[in-house]
N, C-alpha and C positions, 0 to 999 in steps of 0.2 A: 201608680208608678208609670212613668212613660215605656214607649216601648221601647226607644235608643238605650235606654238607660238599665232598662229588663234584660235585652242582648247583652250591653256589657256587662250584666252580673253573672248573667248563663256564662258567658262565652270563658270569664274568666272564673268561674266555680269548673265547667270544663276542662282546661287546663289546668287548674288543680289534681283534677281527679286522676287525670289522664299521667302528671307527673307521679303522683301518689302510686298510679298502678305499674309504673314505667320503673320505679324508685325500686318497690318489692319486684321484679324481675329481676333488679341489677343485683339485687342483697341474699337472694336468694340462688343467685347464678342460673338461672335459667338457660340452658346449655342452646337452646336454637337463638337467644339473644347474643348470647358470649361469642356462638359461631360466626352468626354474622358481624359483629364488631372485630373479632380478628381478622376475618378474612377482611375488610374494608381497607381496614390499619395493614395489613401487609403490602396488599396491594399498590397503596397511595406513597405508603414508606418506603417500595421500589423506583417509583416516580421519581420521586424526591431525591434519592441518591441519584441515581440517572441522570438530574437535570436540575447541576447547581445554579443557575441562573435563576429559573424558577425559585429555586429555595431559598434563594437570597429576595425577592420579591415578595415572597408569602411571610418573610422574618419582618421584612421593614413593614410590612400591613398590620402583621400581627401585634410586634412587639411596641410599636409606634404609633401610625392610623388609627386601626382601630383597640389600640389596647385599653383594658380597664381605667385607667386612670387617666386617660385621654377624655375618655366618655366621661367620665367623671367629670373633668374641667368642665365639657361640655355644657353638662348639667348644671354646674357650681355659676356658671357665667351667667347660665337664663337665672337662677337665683337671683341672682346679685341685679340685673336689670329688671324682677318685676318685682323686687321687693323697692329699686332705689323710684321706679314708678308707683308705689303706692298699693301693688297687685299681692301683699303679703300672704294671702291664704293660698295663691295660686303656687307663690313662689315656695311654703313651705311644702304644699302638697308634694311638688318635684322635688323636692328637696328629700322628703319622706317616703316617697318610691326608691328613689336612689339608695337610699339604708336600708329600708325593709329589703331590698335585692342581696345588697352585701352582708346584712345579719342572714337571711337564708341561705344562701350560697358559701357559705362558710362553716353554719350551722351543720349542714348537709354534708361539706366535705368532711367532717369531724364526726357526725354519724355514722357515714357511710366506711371513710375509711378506704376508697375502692384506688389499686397501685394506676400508674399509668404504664402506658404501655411500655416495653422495656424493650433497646435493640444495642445488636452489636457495635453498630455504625449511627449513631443517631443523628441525625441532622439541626436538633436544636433542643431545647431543654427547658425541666418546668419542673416547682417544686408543689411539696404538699398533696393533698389526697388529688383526685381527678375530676369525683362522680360531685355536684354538677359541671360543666364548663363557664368557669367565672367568664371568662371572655364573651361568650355567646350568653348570658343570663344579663352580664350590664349594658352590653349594647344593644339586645332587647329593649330596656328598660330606656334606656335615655332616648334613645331614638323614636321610641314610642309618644313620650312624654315630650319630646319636641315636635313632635307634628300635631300632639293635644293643643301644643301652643301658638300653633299657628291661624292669624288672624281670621275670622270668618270671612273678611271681603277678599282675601288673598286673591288673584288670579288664578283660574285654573290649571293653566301654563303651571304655574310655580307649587302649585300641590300637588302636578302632577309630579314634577321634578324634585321636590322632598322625598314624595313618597318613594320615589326612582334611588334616590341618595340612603333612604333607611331603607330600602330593601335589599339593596346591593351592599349596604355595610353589617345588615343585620347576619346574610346568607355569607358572605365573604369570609368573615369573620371565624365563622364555625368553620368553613372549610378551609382557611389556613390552620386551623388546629388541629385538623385531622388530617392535613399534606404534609405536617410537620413532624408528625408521630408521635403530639405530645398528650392526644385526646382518644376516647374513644368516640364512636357514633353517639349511642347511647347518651353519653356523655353530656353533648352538645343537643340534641334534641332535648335535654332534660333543661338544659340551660334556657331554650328558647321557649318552652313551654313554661316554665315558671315564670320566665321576663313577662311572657304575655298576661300573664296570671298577673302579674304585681300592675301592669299598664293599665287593664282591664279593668280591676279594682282602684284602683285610685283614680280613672277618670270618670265612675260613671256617678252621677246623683252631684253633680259638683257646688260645691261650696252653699248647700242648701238656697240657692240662689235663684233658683228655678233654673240655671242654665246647666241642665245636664250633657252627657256627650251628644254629639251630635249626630245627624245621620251619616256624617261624612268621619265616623269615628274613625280614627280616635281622635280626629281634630273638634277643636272647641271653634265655639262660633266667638269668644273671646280672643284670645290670640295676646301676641307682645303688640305693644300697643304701636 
């Protein structure tokens, strides 16, 4: 086994574990977790009332930019262009991180069952259980999975500017969840640890082809053509 390829199975068995142990906290209420996620969610929920401008800005990122089924098209478009190239294992692969995110992240709401937070004055609104954050779990996952796709000869320049683009959508993301009062912390950490779980796993050892991830993970030295 390569070593690229050894890192991404640690890294995302890692995160596994890490959600697995973050999950029994939440289920179990561990009162110095619970503490800190209210005090977070208060604090930010004062914000937000304070400074509707702002909250109109975090709803249009949220509920728009980066929302689930945004990331979704996202993902459905590189499908659709490396299967009509001829790249079909690559394109179902992405295809197949994208579902395995939404079957656990939903799996998990329904297990878990965990309310979201609840205020007098809410600033914007969200149905179904909480505990993971779909939001922060799919944009993990796609954003992940598109810079897997990114050509090996790319310019540096421009990996570094993806990288730039999924880091700032991955982390933005979560925090309009929690400016908006519809997430807990917890919540959305739980989100980005499994996203990276599901990325991790599905990029490394790729298409038994000998091209596994590469050192520049999680980009493939394949890429959209």
């Amino acid at each position: 086994m390569r070593n690229d390829d050894l890192h991404m199975r640690r890294t995302g068995i890692g995160c596994v574990l890490a959600a697995v142990a973050l999950t029994v906290l939440v289920v179990a209420r561990w009162e110095p977790l619970l503490s800190l996620d209210g005090r977070i969610a208060r604090d930010l929920h004062a914000r937000a009332v304070a400074d509707p401008g702002t909250t109109h800005l975090m709803r249009v990122l949220s509920d728009w930019v980066w929302d689930p089924w945004t990331m979704r098209a996202l993902a459905a478009a590189a499908c659709v262009t490396l299967w009509w190239r001829g790249d079909r294992q690559r394109a179902l692969r992405v295809a197949l991180a994208a579902v395995v995110a939404s079957v656990v992240q939903q799996g998990l709401k329904a297990l878990v069952g965990r309310e979201r937070p609840q205020w007098p004055d809410p600033v914007d609104s969200a149905h179904y259980a909480a505990y993971p954050s779909g939001h922060a779990m799919t944009a993990t996952v796609v954003c992940g999975m598109l810079l897997w796709l990114l050509p090996g000869a790319t310019p540096r320049w421009a990996v570094a500017s993806a990288w730039a683009v999924a880091v700032v959508s991955v982390l933005g993301v979560g925090f309009t969840r929690l400016y908006l009062g519809v997430h807990w912390t917890s919540d959305v950490l739980a989100g980005w640890l499994l996203g990276a779980a599901v990325v991790a796993l599905a990029t490394c050892a790729y298409g038994g082809h000998g091209r596994a991830c590469s050192g520049r993970s999680p980009v493939s030295s394949g890429g959209l053509p």
